[in-house]
C-alpha positions as CSV (number, residue, x, y, z in Angstrom):
1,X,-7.7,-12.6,14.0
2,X,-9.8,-10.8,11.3
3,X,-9.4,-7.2,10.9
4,X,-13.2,-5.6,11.2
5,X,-14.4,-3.0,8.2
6,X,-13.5,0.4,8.8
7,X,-11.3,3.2,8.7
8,X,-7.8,3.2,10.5
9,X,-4.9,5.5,10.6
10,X,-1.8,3.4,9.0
11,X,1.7,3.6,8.2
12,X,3.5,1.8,5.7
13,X,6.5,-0.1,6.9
14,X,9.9,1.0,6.3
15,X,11.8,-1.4,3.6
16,X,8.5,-4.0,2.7
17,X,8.0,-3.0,-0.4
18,X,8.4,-6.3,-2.8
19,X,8.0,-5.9,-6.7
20,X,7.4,-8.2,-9.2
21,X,4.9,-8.6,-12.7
22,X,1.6,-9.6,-13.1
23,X,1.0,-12.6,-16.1
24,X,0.3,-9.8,-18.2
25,X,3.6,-8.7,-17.6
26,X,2.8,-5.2,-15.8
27,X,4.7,-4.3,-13.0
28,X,3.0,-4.3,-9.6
29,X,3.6,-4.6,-5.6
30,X,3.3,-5.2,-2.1
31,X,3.3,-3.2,0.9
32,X,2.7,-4.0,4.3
33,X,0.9,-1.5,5.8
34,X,0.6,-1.7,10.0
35,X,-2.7,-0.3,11.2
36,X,-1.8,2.0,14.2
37,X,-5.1,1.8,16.2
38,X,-5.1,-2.0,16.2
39,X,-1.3,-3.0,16.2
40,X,-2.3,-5.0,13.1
41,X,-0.4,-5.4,10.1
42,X,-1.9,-6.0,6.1
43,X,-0.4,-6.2,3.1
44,X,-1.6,-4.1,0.3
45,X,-1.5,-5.3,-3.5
46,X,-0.4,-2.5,-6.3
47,X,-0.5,-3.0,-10.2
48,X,0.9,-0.1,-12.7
49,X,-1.3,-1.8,-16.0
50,X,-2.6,1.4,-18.1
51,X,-6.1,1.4,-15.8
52,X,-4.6,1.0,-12.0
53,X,-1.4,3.1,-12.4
54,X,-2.5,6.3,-11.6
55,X,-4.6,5.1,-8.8
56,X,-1.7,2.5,-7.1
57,X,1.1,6.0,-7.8
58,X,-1.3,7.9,-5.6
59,X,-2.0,5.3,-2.8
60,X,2.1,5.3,-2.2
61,X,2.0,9.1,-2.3
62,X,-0.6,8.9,0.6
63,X,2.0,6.1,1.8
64,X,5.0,9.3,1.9
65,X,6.5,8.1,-1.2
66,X,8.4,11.0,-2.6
67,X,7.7,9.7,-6.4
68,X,11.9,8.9,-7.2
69,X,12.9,5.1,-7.9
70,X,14.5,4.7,-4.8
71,X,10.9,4.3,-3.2
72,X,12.6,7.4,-0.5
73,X,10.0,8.7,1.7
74,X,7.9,5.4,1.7
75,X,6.5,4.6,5.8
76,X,7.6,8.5,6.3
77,X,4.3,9.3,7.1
78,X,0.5,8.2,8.9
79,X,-2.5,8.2,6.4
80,X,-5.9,6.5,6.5
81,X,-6.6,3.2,5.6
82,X,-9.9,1.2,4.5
83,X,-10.4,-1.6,5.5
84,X,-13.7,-3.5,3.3
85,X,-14.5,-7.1,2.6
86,X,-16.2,-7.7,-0.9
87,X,-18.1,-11.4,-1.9
């Protein structure tokens, strides 16, 4: 099923954050992310390079992530997700 363009209310899911690096050796991650009006789940992709960190720390603060290592908090709360399709 594709997931139409739009704006949903989400919540991240408990314990599936994965971590890795990127080639360039910057540290980045995956959350999936289940979209509550739809019963739908996506993952989201997050890099911490010098340009995306600020903007991927703020996305898991909007995800409940209480800022500490232990990713605490994470899938604690609903947000808004957007859902857009670029060519």
């Amino acid at each position: 099923m594709s997931i139409a363009a739009g704006t949903y209310r989400a919540q991240a899911v408990k314990g599936s954050e994965q971590f890795g690096r990127t080639k360039a050796g910057d540290e980045k991650m995956t959350v999936d992310v289940e979209l509550l009006d739809i019963g739908e789940t996506v993952t989201v992709f997050l890099t911490f390079g010098e340009k995306a960190r600020s903007i991927s720390t703020a996305g898991l603060k909007e995800l409940g992530w209480d800022g500490t290592d232990s990713m605490a908090g994470l899938g604690s709360r609903e947000c808004t997700v957007k859902i857009k399709y670029e060519t």
